[in-house]
VMD Tcl script that builds the backbone (N, CA, C; Angstrom):
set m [mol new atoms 357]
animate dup $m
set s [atomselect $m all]
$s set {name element resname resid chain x y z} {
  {N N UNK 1 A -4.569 -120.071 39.525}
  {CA C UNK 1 A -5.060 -120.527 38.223}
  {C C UNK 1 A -3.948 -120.512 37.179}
  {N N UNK 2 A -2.947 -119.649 37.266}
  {CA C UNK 2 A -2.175 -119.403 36.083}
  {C C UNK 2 A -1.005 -120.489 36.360}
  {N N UNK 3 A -0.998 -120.798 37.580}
  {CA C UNK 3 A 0.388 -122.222 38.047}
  {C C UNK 3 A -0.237 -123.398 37.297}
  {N N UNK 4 A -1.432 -123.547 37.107}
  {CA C UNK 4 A -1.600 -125.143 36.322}
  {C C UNK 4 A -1.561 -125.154 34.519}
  {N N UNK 5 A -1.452 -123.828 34.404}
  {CA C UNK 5 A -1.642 -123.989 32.647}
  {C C UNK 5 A 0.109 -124.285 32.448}
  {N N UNK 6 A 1.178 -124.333 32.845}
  {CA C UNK 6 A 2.364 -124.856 32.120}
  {C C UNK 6 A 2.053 -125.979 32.975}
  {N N UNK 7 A 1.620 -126.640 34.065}
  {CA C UNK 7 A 1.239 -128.193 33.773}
  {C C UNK 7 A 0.024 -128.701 32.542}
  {N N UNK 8 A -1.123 -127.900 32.443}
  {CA C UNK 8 A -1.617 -128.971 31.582}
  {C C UNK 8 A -0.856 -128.697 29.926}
  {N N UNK 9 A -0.079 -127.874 29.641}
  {CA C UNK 9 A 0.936 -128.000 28.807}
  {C C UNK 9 A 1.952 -128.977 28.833}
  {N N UNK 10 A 2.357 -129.735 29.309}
  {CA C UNK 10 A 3.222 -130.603 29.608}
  {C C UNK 10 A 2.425 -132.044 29.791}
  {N N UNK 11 A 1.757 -131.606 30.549}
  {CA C UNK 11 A 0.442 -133.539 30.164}
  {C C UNK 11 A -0.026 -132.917 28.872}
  {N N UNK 12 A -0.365 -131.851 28.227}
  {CA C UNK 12 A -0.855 -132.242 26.485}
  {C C UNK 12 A 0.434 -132.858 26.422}
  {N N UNK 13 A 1.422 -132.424 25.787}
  {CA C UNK 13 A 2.624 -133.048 24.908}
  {C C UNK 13 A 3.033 -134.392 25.835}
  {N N UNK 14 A 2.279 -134.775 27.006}
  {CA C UNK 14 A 2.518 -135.933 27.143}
  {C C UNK 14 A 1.722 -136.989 26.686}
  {N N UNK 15 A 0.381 -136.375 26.817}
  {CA C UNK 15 A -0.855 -137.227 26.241}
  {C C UNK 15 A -0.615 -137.246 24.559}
  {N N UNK 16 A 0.514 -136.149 23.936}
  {CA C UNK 16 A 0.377 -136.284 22.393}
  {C C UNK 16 A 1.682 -137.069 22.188}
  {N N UNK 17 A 2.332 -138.240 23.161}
  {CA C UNK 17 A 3.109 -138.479 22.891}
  {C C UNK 17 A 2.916 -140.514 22.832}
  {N N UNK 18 A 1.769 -140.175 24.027}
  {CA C UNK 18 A 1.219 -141.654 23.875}
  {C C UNK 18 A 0.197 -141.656 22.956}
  {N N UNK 19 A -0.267 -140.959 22.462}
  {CA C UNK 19 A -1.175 -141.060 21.301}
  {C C UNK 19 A -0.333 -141.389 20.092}
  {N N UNK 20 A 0.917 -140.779 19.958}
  {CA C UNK 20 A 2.500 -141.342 18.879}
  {C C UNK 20 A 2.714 -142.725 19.339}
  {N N UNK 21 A 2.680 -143.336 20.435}
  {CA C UNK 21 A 3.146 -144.403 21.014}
  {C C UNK 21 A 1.937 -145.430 20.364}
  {N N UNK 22 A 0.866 -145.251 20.347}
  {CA C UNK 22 A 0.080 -145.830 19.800}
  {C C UNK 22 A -0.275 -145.858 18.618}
  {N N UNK 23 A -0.020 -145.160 17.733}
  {CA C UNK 23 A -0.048 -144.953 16.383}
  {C C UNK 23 A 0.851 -145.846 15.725}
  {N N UNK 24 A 2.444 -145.555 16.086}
  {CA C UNK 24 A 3.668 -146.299 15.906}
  {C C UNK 24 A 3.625 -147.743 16.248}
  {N N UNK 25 A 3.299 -148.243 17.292}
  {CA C UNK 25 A 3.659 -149.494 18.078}
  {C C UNK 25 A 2.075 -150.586 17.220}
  {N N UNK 26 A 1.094 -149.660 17.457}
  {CA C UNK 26 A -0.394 -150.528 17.565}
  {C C UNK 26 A -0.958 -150.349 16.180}
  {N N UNK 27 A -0.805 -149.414 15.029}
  {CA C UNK 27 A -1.973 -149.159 14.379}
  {C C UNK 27 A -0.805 -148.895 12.884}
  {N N UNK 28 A 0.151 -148.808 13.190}
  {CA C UNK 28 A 0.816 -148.307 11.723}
  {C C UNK 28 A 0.710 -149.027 10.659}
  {N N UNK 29 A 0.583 -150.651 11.173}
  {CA C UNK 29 A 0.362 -151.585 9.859}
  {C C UNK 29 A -1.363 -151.650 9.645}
  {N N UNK 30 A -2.350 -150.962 10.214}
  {CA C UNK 30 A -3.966 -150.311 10.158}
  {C C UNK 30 A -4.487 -149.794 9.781}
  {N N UNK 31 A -4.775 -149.713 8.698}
  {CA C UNK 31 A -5.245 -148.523 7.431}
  {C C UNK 31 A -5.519 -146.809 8.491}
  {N N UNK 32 A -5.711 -146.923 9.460}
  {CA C UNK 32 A -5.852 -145.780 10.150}
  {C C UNK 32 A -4.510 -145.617 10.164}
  {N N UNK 33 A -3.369 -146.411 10.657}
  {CA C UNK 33 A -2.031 -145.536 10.630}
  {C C UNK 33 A -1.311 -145.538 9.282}
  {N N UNK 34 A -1.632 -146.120 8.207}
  {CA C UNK 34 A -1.537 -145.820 6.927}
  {C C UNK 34 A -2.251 -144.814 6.643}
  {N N UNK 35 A -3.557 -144.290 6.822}
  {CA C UNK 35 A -4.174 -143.173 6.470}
  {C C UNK 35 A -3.184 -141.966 7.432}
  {N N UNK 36 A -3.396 -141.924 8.772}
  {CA C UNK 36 A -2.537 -141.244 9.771}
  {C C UNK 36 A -0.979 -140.522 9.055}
  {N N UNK 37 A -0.197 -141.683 8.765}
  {CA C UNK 37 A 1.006 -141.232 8.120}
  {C C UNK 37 A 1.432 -141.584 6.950}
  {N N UNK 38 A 0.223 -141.737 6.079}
  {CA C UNK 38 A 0.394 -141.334 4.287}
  {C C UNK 38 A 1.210 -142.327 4.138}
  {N N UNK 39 A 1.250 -143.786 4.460}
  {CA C UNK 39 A 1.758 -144.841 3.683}
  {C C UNK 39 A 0.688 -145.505 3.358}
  {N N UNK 40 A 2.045 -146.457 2.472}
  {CA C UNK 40 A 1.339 -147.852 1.652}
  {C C UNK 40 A 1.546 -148.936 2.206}
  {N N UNK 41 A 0.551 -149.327 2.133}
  {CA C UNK 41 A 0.501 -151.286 3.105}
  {C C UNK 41 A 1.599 -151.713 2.839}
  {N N UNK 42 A 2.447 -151.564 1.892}
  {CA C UNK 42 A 3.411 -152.482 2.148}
  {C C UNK 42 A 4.801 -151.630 2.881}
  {N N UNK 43 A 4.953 -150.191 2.352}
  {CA C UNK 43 A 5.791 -150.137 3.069}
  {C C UNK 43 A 6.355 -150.250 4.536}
  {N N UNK 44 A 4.304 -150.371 4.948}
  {CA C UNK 44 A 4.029 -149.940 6.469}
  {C C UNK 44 A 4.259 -151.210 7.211}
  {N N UNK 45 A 4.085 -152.297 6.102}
  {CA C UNK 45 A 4.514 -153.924 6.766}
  {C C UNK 45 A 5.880 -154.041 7.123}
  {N N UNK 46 A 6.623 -153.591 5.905}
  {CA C UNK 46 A 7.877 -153.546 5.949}
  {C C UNK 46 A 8.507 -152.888 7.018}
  {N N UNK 47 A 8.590 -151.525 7.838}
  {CA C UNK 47 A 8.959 -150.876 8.344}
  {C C UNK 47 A 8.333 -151.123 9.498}
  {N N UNK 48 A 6.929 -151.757 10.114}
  {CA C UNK 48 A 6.568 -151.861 11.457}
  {C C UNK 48 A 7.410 -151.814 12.415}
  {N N UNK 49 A 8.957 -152.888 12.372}
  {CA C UNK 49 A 9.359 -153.140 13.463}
  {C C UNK 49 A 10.464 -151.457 13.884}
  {N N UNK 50 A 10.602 -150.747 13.014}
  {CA C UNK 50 A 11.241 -149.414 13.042}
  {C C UNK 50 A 10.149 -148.648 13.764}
  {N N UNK 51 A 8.953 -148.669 13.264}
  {CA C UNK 51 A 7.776 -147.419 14.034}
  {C C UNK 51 A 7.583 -148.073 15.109}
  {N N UNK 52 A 7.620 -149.290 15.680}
  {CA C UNK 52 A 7.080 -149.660 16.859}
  {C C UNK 52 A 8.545 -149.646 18.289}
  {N N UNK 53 A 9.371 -149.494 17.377}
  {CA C UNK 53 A 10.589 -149.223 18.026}
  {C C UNK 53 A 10.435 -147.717 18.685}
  {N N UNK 54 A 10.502 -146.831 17.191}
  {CA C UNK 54 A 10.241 -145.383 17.656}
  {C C UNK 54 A 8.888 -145.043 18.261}
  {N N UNK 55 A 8.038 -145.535 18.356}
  {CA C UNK 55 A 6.810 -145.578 19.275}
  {C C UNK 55 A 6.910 -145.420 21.142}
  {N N UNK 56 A 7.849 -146.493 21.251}
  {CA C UNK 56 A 8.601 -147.056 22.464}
  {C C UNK 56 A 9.219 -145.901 22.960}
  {N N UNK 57 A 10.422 -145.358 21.861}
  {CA C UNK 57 A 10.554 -143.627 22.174}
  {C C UNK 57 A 9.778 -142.777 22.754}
  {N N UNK 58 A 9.132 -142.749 22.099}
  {CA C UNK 58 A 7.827 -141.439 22.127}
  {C C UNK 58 A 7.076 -141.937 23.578}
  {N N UNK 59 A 7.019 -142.827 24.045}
  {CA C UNK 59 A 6.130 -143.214 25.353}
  {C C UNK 59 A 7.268 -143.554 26.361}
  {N N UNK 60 A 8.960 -143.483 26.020}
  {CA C UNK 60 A 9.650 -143.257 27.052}
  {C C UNK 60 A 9.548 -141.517 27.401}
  {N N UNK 61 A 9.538 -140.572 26.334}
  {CA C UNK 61 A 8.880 -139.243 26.335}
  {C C UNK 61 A 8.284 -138.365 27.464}
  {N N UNK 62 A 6.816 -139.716 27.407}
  {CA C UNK 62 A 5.742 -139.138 27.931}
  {C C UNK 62 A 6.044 -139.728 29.419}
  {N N UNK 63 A 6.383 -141.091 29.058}
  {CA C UNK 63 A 6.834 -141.332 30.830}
  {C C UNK 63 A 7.632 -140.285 31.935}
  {N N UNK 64 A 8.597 -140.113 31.027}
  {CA C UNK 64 A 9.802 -138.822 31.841}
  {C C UNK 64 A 8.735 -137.046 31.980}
  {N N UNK 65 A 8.100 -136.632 30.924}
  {CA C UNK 65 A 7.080 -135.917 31.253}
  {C C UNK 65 A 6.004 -135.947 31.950}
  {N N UNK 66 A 5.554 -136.614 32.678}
  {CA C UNK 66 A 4.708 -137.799 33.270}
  {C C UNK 66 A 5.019 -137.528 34.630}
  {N N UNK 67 A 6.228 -138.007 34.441}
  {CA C UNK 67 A 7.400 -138.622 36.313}
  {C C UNK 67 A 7.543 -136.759 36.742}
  {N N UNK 68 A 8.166 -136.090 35.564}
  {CA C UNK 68 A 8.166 -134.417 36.214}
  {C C UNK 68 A 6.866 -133.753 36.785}
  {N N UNK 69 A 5.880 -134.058 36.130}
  {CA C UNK 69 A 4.923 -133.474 36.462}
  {C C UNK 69 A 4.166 -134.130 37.994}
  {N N UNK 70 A 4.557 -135.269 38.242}
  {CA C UNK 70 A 4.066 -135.771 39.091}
  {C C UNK 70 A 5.134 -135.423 40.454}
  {N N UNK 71 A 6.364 -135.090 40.545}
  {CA C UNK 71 A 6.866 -134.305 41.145}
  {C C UNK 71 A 6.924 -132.606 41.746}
  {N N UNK 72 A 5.945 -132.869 41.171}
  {CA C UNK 72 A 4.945 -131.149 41.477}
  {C C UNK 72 A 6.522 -130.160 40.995}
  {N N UNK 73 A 6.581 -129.574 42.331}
  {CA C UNK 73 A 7.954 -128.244 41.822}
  {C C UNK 73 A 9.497 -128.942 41.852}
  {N N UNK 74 A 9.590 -130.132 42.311}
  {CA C UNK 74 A 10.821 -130.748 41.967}
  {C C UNK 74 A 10.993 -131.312 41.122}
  {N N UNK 75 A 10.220 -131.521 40.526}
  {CA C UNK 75 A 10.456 -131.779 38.762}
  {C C UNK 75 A 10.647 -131.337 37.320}
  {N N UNK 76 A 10.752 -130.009 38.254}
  {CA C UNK 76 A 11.245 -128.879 37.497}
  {C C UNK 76 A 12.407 -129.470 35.961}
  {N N UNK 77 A 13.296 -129.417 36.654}
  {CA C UNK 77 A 14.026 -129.961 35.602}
  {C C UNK 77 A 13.865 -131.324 34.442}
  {N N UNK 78 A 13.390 -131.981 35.478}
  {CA C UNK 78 A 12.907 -133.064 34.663}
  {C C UNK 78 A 12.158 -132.989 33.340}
  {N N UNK 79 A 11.017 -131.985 33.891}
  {CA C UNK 79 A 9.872 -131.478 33.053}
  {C C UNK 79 A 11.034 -130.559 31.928}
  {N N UNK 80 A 12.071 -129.631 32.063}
  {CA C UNK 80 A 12.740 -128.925 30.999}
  {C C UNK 80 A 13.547 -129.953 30.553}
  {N N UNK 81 A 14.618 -131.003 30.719}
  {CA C UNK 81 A 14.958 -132.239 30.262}
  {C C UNK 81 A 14.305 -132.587 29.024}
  {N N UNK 82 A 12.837 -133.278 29.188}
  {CA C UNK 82 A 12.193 -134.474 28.357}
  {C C UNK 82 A 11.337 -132.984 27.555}
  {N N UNK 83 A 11.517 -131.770 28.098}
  {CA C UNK 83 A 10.644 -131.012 26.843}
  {C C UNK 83 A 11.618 -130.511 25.706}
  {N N UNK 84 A 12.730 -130.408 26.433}
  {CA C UNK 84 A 13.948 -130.177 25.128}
  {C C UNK 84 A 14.071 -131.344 24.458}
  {N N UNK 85 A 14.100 -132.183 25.189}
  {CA C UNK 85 A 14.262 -133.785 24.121}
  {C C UNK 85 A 13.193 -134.229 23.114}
  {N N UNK 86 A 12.024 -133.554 23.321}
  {CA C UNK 86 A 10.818 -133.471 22.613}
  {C C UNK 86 A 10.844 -132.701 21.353}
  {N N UNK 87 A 11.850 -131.107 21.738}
  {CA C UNK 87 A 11.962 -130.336 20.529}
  {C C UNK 87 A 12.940 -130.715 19.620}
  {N N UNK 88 A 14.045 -131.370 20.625}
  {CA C UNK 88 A 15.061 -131.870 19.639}
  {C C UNK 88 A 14.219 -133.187 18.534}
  {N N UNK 89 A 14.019 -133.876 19.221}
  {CA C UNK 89 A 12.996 -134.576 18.405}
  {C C UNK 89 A 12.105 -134.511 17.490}
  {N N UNK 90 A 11.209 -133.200 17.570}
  {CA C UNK 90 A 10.526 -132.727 17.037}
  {C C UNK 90 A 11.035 -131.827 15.514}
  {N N UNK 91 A 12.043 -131.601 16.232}
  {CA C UNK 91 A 13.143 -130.411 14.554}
  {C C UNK 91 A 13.728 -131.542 13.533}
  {N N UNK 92 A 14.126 -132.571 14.497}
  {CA C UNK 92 A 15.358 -133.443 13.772}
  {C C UNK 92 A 14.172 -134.063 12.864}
  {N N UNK 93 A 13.249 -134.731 12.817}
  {CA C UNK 93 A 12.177 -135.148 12.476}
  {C C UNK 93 A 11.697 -134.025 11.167}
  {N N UNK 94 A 11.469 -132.644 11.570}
  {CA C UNK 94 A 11.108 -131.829 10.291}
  {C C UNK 94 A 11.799 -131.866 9.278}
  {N N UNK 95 A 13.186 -131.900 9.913}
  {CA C UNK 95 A 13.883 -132.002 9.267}
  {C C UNK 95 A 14.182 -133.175 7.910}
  {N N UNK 96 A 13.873 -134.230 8.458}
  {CA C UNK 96 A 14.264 -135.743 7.737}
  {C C UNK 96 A 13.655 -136.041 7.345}
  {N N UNK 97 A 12.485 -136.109 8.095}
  {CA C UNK 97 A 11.246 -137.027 7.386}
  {C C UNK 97 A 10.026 -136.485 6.507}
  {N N UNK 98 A 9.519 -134.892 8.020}
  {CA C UNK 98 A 7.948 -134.016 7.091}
  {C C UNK 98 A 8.313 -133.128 8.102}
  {N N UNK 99 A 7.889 -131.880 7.316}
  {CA C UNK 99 A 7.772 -130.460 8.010}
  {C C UNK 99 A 6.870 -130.238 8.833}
  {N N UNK 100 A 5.994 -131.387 8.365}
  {CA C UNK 100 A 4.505 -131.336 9.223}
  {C C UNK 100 A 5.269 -131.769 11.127}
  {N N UNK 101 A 5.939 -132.434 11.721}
  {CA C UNK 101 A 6.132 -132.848 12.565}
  {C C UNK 101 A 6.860 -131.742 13.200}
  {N N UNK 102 A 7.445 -130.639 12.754}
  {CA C UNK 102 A 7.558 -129.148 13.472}
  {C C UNK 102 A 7.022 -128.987 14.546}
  {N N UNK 103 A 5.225 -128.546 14.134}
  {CA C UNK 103 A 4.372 -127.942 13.780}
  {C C UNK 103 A 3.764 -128.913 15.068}
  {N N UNK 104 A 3.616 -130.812 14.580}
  {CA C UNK 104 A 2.841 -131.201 15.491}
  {C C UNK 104 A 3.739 -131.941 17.042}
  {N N UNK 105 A 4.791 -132.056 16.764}
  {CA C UNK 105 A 5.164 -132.176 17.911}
  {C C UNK 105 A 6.482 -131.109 18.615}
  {N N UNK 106 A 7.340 -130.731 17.904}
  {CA C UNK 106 A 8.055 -129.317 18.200}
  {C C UNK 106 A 7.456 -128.612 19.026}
  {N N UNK 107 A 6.529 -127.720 18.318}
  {CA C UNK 107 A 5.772 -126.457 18.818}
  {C C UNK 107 A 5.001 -126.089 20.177}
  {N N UNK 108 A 4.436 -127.696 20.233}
  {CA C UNK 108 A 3.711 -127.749 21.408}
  {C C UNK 108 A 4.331 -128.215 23.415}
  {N N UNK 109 A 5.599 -128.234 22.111}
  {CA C UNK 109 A 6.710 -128.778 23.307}
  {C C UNK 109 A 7.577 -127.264 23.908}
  {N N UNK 110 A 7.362 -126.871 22.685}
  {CA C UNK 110 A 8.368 -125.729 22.878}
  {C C UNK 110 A 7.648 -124.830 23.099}
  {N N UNK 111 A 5.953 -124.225 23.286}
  {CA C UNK 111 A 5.351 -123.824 23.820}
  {C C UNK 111 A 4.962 -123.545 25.553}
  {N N UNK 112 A 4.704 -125.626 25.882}
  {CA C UNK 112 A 5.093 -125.788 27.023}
  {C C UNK 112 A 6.453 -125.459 27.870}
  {N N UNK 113 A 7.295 -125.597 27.030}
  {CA C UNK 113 A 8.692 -124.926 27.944}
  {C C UNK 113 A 8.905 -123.875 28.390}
  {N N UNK 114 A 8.529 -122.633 27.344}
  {CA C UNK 114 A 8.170 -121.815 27.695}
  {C C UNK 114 A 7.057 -121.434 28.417}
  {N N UNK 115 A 6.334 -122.218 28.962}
  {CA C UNK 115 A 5.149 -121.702 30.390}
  {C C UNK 115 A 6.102 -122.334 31.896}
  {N N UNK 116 A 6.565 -123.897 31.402}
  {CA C UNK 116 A 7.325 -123.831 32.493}
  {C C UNK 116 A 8.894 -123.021 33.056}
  {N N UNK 117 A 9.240 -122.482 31.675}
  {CA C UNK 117 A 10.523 -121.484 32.174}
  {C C UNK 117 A 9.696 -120.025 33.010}
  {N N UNK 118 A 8.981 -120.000 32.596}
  {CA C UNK 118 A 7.821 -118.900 32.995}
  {C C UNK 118 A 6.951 -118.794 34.519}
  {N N UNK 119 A 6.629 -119.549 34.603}
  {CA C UNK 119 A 5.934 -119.799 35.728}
  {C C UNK 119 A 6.865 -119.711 37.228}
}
mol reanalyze $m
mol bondsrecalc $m
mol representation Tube
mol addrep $m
């Protein structure tokens, strides 16, 4: 029982990464991804082709978290790879843009790493 909780840690932050992929790519110019990330219609027109870019990111992410996990114990690395690239992502982001993105994508990455350094 305790071997699958740093996998379903690693499909969350993968499933919270295509849920970013979809936000970014599908919905940002959508009053839901204007409500979602506190813009204004226009800036959100303006900038689409940047979030749908970084969207693309975020679901290359989940793919490489995805591909590890589906490698059961040889994906070991893979799975520590795309979860550091998640935190790096996740800080550089608190950093620049909102503190809030720490919190929602950092933490949960860097949570999971630590179950899979663990396990």
């Amino acid at each position: 029982m305790m071997a699958i909780i740093p996998h379903l840690a690693v499909g969350l932050v993968a499933v919270l990464h295509i849920m970013f992929l979809v936000l970014e790519m599908f919905l940002w110019n959508k009053p839901f991804g204007h409500k979602a990330f506190g813009l204004a219609p226009q800036f959100a027109a303006a900038s689409k082709t940047l979030a749908a870019n970084q969207g693309l990111y975020n679901g290359f992410l989940a793919a490489g978290l995805t591909w590890g996990l589906y490698l059961g114990a040889a994906g070991f690395a893979i799975k520590i790879f795309f979860l550091v690239c998640v935190i790096v992502a996740g800080v550089f982001g608190a950093i620049t843009v909102n503190r809030k993105i720490l919190w929602i994508q950092a933490l949960p990455a860097a949570l999971a790493l630590a179950l899979v350094l663990t396990s």
